[in-house]
N, C-alpha and C positions, 0 to 999 in steps of 0.2 A: 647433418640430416636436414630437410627442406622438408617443410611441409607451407599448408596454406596460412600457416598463422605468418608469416614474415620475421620481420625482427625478434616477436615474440619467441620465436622459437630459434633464433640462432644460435649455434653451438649445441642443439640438441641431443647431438648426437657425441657432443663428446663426452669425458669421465664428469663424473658430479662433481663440484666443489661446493662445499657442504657448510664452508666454515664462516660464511656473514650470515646464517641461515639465525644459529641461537641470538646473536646481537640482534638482527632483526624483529623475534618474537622479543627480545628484554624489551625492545623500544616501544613497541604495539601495546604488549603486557601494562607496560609501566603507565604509557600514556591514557590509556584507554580509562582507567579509574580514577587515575588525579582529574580528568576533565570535569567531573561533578564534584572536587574536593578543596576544600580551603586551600589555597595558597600556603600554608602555614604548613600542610600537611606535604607539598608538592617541595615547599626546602629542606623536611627530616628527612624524606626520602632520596634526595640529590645527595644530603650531608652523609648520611651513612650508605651510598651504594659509591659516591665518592672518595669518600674515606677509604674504604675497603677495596678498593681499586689502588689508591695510593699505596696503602698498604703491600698490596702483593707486586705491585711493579719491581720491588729491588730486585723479585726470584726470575723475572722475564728478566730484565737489563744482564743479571750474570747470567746468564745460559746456562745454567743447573740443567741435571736431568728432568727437574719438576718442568720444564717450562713450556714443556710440550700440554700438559693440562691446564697448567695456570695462566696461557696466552689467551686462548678462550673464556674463562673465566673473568680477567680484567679486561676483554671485547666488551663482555655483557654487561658489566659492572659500571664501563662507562658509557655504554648508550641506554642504561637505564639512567644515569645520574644525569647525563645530554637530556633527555625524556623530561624527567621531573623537572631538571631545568627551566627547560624551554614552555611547557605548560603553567609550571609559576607564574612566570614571567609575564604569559599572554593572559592567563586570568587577572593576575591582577593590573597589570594595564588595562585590562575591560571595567573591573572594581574600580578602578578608579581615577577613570575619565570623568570629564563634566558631564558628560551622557548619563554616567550612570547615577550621580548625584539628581539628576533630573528626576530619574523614574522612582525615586522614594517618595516625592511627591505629585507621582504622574503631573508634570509639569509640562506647558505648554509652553514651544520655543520655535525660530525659526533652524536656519541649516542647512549647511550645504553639504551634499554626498558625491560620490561618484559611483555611478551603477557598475556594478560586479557581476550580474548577471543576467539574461534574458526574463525580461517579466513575465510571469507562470500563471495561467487560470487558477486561483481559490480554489480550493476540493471546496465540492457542494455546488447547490445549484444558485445560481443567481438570484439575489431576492432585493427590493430597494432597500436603500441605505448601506447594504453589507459592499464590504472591498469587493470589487472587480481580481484585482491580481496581486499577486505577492514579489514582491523586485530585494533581491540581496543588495546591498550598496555598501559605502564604508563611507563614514562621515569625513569632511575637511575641516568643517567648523562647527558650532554652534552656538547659539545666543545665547549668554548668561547676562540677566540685565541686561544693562545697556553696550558690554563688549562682547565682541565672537572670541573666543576661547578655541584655538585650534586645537583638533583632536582627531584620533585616526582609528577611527573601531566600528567593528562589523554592529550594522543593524537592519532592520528587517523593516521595511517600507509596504502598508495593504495599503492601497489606491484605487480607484476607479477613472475611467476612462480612456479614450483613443490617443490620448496625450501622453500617459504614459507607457501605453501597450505598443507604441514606436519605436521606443528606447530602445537602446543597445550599449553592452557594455564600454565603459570609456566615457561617457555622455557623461558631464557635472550638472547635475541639477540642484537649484535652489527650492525650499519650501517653510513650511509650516505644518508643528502636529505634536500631537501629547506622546509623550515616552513612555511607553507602558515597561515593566520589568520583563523578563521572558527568564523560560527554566534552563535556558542554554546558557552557561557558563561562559563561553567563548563568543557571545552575541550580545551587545552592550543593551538594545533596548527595541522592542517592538513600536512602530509609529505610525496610527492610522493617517492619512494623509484627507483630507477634504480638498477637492477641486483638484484642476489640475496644475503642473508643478510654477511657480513663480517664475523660472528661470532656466531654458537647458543651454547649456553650452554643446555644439556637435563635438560628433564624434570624433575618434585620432581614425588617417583616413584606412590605415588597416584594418578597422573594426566597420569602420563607411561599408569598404569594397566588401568586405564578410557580412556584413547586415544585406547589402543589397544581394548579395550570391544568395544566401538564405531566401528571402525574398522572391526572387526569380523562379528557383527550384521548384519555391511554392508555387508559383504562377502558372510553370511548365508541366505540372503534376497535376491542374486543375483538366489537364485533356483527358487526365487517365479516368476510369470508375474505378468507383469505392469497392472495395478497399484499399487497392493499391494508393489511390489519391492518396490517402491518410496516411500509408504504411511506407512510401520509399520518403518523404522526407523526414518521417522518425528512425529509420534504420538509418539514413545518410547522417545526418545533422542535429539528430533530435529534437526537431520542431515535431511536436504531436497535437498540433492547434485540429488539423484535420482528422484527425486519426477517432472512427466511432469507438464506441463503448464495448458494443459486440466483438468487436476485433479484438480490441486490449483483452476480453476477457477468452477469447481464444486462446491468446498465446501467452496468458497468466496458465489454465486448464491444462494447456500441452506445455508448461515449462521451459516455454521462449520467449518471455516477457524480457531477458535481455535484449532482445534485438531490436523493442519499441525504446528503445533509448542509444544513443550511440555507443558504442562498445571500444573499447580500447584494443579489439581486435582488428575492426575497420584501418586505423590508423599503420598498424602491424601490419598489417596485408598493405596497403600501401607503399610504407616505406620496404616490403620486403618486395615489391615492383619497380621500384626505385632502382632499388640494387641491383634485382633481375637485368632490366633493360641494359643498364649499364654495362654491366658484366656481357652481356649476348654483342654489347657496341664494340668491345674492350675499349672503353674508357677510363682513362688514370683514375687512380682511387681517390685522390682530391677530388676528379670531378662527381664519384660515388658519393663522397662524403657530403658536399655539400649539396646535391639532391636531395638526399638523405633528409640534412637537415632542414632544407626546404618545404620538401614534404608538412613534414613535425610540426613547425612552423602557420602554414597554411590550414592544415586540418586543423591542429589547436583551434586558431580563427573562426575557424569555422562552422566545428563543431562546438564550440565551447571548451573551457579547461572543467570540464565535469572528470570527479576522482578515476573513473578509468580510461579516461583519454591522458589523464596526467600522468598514471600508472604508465602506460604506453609511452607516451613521451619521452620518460626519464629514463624507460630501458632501452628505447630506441637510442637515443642522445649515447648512449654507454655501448650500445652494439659500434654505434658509427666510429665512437672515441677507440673502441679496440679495433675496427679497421681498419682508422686511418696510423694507429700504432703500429700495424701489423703485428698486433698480439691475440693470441686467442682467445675467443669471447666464448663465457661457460654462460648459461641464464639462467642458473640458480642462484649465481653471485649478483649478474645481474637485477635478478627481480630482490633479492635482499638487500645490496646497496640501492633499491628503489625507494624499497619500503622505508629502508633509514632515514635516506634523504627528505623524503617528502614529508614524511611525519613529526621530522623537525622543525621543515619547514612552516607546516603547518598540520600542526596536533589535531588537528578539527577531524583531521581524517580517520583517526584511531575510531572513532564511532560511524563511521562511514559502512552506511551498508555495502552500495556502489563499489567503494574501494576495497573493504573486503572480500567481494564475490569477485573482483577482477583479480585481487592478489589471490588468490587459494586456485582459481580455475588457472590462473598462468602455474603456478607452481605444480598442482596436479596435475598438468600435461607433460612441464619437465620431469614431471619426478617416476611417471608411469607411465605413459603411452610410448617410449621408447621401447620399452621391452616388448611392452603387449605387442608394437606394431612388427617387432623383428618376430615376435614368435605366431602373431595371426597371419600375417605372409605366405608363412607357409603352406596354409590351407585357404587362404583366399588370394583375389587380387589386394596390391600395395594399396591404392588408392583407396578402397573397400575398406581396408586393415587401417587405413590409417585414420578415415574418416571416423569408423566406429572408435577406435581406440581414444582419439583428440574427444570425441564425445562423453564418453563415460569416464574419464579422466575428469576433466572438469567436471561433469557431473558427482563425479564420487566426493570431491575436495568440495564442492560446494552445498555439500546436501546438510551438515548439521547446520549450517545457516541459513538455506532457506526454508529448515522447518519451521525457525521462530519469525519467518516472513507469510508463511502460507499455510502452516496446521496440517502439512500431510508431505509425503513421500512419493514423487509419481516415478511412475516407471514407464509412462509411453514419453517423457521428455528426453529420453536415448535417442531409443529412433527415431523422433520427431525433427532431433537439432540433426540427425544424420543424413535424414533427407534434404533437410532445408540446407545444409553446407555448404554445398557449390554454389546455389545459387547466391546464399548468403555475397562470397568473396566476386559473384558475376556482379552483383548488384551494385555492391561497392563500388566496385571500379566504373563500371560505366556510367553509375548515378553521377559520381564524381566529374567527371568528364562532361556528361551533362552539365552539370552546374557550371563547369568555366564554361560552356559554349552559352549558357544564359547569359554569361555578365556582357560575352558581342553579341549576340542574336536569339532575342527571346522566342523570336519565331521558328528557328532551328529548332531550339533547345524544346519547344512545346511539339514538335514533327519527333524528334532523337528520344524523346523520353519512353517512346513505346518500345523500346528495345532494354532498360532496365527492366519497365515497366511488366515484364514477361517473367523478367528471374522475380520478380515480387509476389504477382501472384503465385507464382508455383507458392513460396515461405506462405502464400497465405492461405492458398487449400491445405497444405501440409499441415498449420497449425488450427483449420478450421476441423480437418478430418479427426486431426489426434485428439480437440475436444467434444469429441465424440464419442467416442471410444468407451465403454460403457466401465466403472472399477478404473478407472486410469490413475488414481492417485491412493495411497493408504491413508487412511488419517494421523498425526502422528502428535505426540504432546509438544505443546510449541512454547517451551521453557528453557532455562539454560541444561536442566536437567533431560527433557529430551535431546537437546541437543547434543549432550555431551553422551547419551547412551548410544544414539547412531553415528557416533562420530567411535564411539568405541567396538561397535558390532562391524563397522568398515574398517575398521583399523586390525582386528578380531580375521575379517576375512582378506586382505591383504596379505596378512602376514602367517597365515596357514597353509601348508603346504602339505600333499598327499595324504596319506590315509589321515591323521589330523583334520584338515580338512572335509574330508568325504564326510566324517563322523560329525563335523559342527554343521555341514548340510544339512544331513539329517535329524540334527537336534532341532535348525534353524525350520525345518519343515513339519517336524513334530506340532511344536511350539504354534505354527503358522496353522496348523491342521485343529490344535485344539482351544486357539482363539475363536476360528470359525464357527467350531461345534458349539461351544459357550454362547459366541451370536445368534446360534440360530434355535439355541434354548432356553436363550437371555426374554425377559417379556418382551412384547411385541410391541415395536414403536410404527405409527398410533396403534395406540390398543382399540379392539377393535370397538363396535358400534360408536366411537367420537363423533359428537355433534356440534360439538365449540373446541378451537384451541385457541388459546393465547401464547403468541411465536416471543419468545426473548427475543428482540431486534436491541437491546441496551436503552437507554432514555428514550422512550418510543410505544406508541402504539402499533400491534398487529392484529388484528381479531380474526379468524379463519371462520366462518359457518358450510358445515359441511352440508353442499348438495348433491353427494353421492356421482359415481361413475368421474371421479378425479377430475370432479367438480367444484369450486365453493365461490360463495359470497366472500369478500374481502374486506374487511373496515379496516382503514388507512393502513399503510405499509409501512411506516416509520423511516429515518435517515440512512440508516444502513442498506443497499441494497442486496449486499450478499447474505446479511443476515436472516433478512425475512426471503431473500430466494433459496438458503438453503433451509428456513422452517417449512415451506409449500413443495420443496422435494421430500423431503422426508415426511409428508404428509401425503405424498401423491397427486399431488393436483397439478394440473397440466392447462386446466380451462378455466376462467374467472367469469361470469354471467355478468356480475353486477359487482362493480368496487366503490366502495360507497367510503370518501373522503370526506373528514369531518369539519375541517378549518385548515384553513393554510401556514400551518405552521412545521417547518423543515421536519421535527421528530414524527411528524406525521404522515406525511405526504411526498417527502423528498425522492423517496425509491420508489413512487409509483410509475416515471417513465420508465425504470428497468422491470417491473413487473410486466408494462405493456409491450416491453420487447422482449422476452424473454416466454411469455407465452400468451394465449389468445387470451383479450378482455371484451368482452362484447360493447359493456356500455359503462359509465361510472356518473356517481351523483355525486353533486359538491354541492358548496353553498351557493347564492349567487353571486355572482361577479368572479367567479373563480375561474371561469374557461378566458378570462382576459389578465390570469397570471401567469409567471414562468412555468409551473408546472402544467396548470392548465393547455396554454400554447403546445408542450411539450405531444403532451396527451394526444392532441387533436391530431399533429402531424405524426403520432401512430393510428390514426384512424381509429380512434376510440371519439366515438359520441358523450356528450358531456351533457348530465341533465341537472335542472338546481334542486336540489333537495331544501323542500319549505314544508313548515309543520300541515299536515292536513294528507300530505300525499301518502300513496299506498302503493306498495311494490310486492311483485311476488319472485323466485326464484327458486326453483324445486320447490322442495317442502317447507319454503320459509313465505312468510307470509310477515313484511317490514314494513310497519309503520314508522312514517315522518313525525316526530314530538318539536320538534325545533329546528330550526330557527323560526320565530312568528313573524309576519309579515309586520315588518317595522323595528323589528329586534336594534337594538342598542348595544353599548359596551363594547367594553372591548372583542379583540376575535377570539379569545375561548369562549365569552358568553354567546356568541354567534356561531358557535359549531354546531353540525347538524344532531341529531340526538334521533337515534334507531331505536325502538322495539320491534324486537324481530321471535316471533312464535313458529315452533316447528312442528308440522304436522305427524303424528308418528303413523311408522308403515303400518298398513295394513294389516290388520291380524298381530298384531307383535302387542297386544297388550299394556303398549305405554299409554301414559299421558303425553299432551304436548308438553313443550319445554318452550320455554319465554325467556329471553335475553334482553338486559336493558345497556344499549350502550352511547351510553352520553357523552363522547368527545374529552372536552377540558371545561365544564362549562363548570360556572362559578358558583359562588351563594344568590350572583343576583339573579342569573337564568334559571338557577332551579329551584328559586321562590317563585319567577314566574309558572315556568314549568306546575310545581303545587296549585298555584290559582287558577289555572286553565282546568282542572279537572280532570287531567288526561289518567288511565289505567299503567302506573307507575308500577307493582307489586308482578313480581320476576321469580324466576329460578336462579338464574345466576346475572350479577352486576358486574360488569366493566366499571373499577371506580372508578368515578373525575378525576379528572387532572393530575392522573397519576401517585393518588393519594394527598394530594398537597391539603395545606390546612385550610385551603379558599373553601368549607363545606359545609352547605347548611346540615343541619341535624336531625330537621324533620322531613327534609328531603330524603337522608339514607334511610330515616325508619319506616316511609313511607315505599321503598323498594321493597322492603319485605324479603332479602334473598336467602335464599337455602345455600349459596355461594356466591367468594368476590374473588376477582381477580384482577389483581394489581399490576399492571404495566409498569416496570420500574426500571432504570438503571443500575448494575451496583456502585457503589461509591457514588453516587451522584452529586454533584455540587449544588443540586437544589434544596436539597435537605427530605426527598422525596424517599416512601412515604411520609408526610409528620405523626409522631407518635400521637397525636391526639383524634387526627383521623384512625389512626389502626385501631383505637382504642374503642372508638364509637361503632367501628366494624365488627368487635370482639363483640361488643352486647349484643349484636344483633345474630350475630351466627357463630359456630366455633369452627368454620371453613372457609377460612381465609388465605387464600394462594400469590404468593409474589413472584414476580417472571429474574426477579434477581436474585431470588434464594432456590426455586425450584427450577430455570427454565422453562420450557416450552408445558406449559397446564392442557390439559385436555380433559375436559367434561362429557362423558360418556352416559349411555341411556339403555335401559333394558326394562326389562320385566319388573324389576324389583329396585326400580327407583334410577334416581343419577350414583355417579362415584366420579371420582378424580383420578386420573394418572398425572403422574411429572418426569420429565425425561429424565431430571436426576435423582429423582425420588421422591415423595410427599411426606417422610419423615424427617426430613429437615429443619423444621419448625412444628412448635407442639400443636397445636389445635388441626390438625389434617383428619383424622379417623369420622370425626363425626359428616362426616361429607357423604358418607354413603347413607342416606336418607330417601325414603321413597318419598313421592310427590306426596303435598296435603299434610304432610310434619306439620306441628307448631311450629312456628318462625318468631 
């Protein structure tokens, strides 16, 4: 059978062979857990799955009738006991290098490595001092005393600069930098790097000619408009240096976030062109073969050996070996003799999301688009039949995985990858093609790119419309435990057949009908009249002030951007007036450039000197006005009415003590009986800002407190009593490594009020106004912690 995947799919069409399928999971199985486990533990388990392999071998060697169950059984037995092997081994070869000896005393040393992989942008935004980019390498040497101690183990290199964002795998570089420990077993030592490197050796010139194709691609791609710019050399190559934010998060939404990275199906399509042409030439199968491997060879280079370009590889290489055999090639055997190999190769992979989502989508395609495709045929066209089928196949096989990657289940990422498919395999090929016409004639290659450049965009309205689509994804528990539940409800409908079936439909619809009804008799999130929420964005500030018609004031956004974009949908706000940033500190301020793409901000206030930071710059080229917020100014925005309390002109200390500090008073509507309601929200600012703050004189005494600094213990005392509030809300992370809230701040909050709310016990808080005073809601409930009930107080209580 032929379809578009290539190699991938050779032998499709033949009978299954089923039988490297269990050795393959023993290896995955076994690897996957020893990678976080002592060495000590990774030899019991080699000893006794080796043992027990010896064991049963006499009943294979005589050919008993057992030996038809017991061959498979000593398969598994010893590619578990290879497993535990091989991961011993590599753990403690990492335990106990001079590297690692290093990082018990984060010890400073020189060293030489060799880059392993493309240096990567840092997640997060640029800020001074922090790494620039993150470079895999594997060390040659290192300096102990006064000898290099040669050593060969993976570490992880943060760097800053053009010096090192050159590199390309193969490059030896020399430097200097303290060995931090890191929680990856299999990765000897994290190494910030200062300056850039002492020493690079070029590159081996296969990696030259592949950096510069790279390179070019990019150049040639600079004629195209965005999105495509950013998008065909992350499909070809997966270079995403261009590729914006808004794009990524398309084809995250429509469930084609495989295709901003290179995919091992690229490579597949490829070498299944190879063979094509060959085959239409009739050319000898030698000259097949080593096209073939040619191919392999090149992309690898090219694209990098990322886990599902290697997945690809290693079944291509096995496709080739069965043709130039002339024996029949199955790819189930295939992709199981893949998994084995590589994972021994290198166990690292066992925790490989990449590699995982490539092996379960190649196998869900052999293991069921065949039929589907023979039996949708008959009521569609082939090509129809086939595209859908290769679609929801991998989809099916890959969905208990990517729940614990994305918290939900969609269902427009079928027909989204079904539309985008041809062009997908268009794009491929002639991007590819492009890029060798770069490496002779960059001027061609920037004329010829408009002709990928067309299959691009199509994948990119495709993925721009699917995330649109209103309900496109279910939410889904994103645990091994949801995992394993949707992995059992598809395995559940696979395997049901006629009226069985029909009945689990209808269970399945039941079930689906009285979720809904529960939702839509569940309380109401926001509950109604909300006039303050506090978004859990994790270690972070969100404050929402609601100005009505899916309106609000903003104070800081926090580090996460999906986090606080999904507390402002689930709030309704679509328009921001005024986003008023408190200090430049990442938990605060880092996702405000995806708030201002993501919907309208009119204007926002910071400290001063903040529109000549990264985020600031960010800001401005979204066409957001940047104003300084200094104690004295007065802002209005609906029915809020925010006063500037700090920073004072001349303000000192560090930047929490310099963060802007809001009073903001809310007028209540008309005829509705309220009082106003007054918020005080002071940033991070310390003991020594809000003793000044107390000496200035200013109208401190509130409805509800934003604590400081996230509760930390930097807190004057007569500052909090001096708030007066009838409620607090704690911005916090859970687990947080800062020791946030400190129990002696909660403690000083408890005397003051008995309605004290944390964004890491309750989530998302919301403070509500009516007739008969404030109350609280919390998204996951307000009886989570004791002191919540007294929160429903009307205005003018003793405090």
């Amino acid at each position: 059978m032929t379809t578009r995947l290539g190699t991938d799919a050779a032998g499709m069409g033949t009978p299954r062979d089923l039988r490297l399928v269990a050795p393959a999971v023993a290896t995955w199985v076994t690897a996957l857990p020893l990678l976080n486990a002592p060495p000590s533990t990774s030899v019991i388990v080699a000893l006794i799955t080796g043992c027990a392999a010896l064991l049963l071998l006499p009943v294979v060697r005589h050919g008993t009738a057992a030996e038809t169950v017991t061959a498979p059984v000593v398969a598994v037995l010893a590619c578990a006991c290879a497993a535990a092997l091989v991961v011993g081994a590599r753990v403690t070869m990492v335990r106990t290098s001079p590297v690692a000896a290093l990082t018990e005393g984060e010890g400073r040393a020189a060293f030489a490595a060799v880059i392993t992989r493309d240096p990567r942008p840092r997640s997060g935004l640029p800020r001074p001092g922090r790494a620039e980019y993150v470079i895999e390498a594997r060390t040659t040497w290192v300096r102990v005393g006064r000898d290099r101690e040669p050593t060969q183990v993976p570490v992880v290199l943060l760097v800053s600069g053009a010096e090192w964002r050159r590199l390309v795998p193969s490059q030896q570089v020399r430097a200097s930098g303290v060995f931090l420990s890191t929680d990856d077993a299999l990765t000897a030592a994290l190494v910030p790097v200062r300056g850039p490197p002492e020493e690079a050796a070029p590159p081996s010139t296969a990696h030259a000619i592949a950096g510069l194709a790279r390179e070019r691609l990019r150049g040639a791609s600079e004629s195209l408009p965005q999105p495509e710019r950013g998008l065909l050399p992350a499909l070809l190559v997966g270079d995403t240096s261009e590729l914006r934010p808004e794009t990524a998060e398309d084809f995250r939404a429509t469930g084609m976030t495989h295709l901003l990275t290179v995919s091992g199906s690229n490579l597949a399509i490829m070498t299944g062109v190879v063979i094509g042409l060959s085959r239409r030439l009739h050319a000898p199968t030698w000259c097949t073969v080593l096209g073939g491997a040619a191919m392999i060879v090149v992309f690898v280079l090219l694209a990098r050996p990322e886990p599902s370009v290697v997945r690809a590889a290693f079944m291509g290489a096995i496709a080739l070996l069965a043709l130039a055999l002339g024996r029949r090639h199955t790819g189930l055997a295939a992709l199981s003799a893949a998994v084995i190999g590589l994972l021994l190769f290198d166990p690292a992979l066992a925790g490989s999301y990449g590699f995982a989502l490539s092996a379960l989508a190649t196998g869900g395609i052999l293991l069921l688009a065949p039929r589907w495709i023979r039996s949708w045929s008959q009521r569609m066209p082939r090509p129809l039949a086939e595209a859908v089928a290769v679609a929801l196949a991998a989809h099916v096989a890959c969905a208990p995985v990517l729940v614990l990657l994305s918290e939900e289940v969609s269902w427009v990422a079928i027909p989204a990858n079904v539309a985008a498919a041809p062009m997908v395999g268009a794009a491929t090929v002639l991007g590819l093609c492009v890029a060798a016409v770069a490496l002779v004639s960059p001027p061609v290659a920037a004329v010829a790119i408009g002709v990928p450049g067309l299959a691009v965009a199509w994948i990119a309205a495709v993925a721009e419309a699917g995330a649109r689509v209103p309900h496109g994804t279910v939410p889904w528990r994103p645990d091994l435990t949801g995992a394993l539940v949707l992995a059992a409800l598809i395995a559940l409908a696979l395997l049901l057949r006629g009226r069985a079936r029909r009945i689990a439909a209808i269970v399945a619809v039941a079930i689906g009908g009285t979720v809904a009804l529960v939702q839509c008799v569940a309380p109401q999130w926001p509950p109604p009249g909300w006039a303050v929420t506090a978004c859990d964005v994790g270690q972070g500030d969100a404050v929402v002030l609601n100005a009505g018609d899916g309106t609000a004031v903003l104070v800081d956004t926090g580090e996460d951007a999906d986090a606080v974009d999904d507390c402002l949908d689930r709030l309704g706000i679509r328009e921001v007036p005024l986003m008023v940033l408190t200090h430049d500190h990442a938990d605060h301020v880092d996702a405000a450039p995806a708030v201002a793409r993501d919907r309208t901000v009119h204007a926002a206030l910071a400290p001063p000197g903040f529109a000549d930071r990264t985020v600031g710059r960010m800001l401005r080229a979204y066409g957001v006005p940047l104003q300084a917020g200094v104690a004295g100014r007065t802002l209005r925005s609906g029915p809020w009415r925010l006063d500037i309390l700090g920073p004072r002109d001349g303000a000192i200390g560090n930047l929490n003590d310099r963060s802007v500090v809001v009073r903001a008073e809310r007028d209540p509507p008309p005829g509705s009986g309220e009082a106003p309601l007054s918020v005080l929200l002071p940033g991070d600012i310390e003991e020594s800002a809000q003793l000044s703050l107390l000496s200035a004189g200013p109208a401190l005494d509130v409805d509800v407190l934003k604590t400081p600094h996230h509760g930390s213990a930097t807190q004057d005392p007569a500052f909090l009593r001096a708030t007066r509030p009838v409620i607090t809300l704690t911005s916090v992370g859970a687990d947080n490594t800062y020791g946030h809230p400190a129990p002696e701040t909660m403690g000083q909050l408890e005397v003051l009020t008995a309605a004290n709310y944390r964004t890491d016990l309750h989530g998302d808080i919301a403070v509500t106004t009516g007739p008969d005073g404030l109350a609280v809601a919390c998204e996951r409930g307000c009886d989570t912690t004791g002191p919540t009930p007294e929160s429903e107080r009307p205005h003018g209580d003793p405090r």
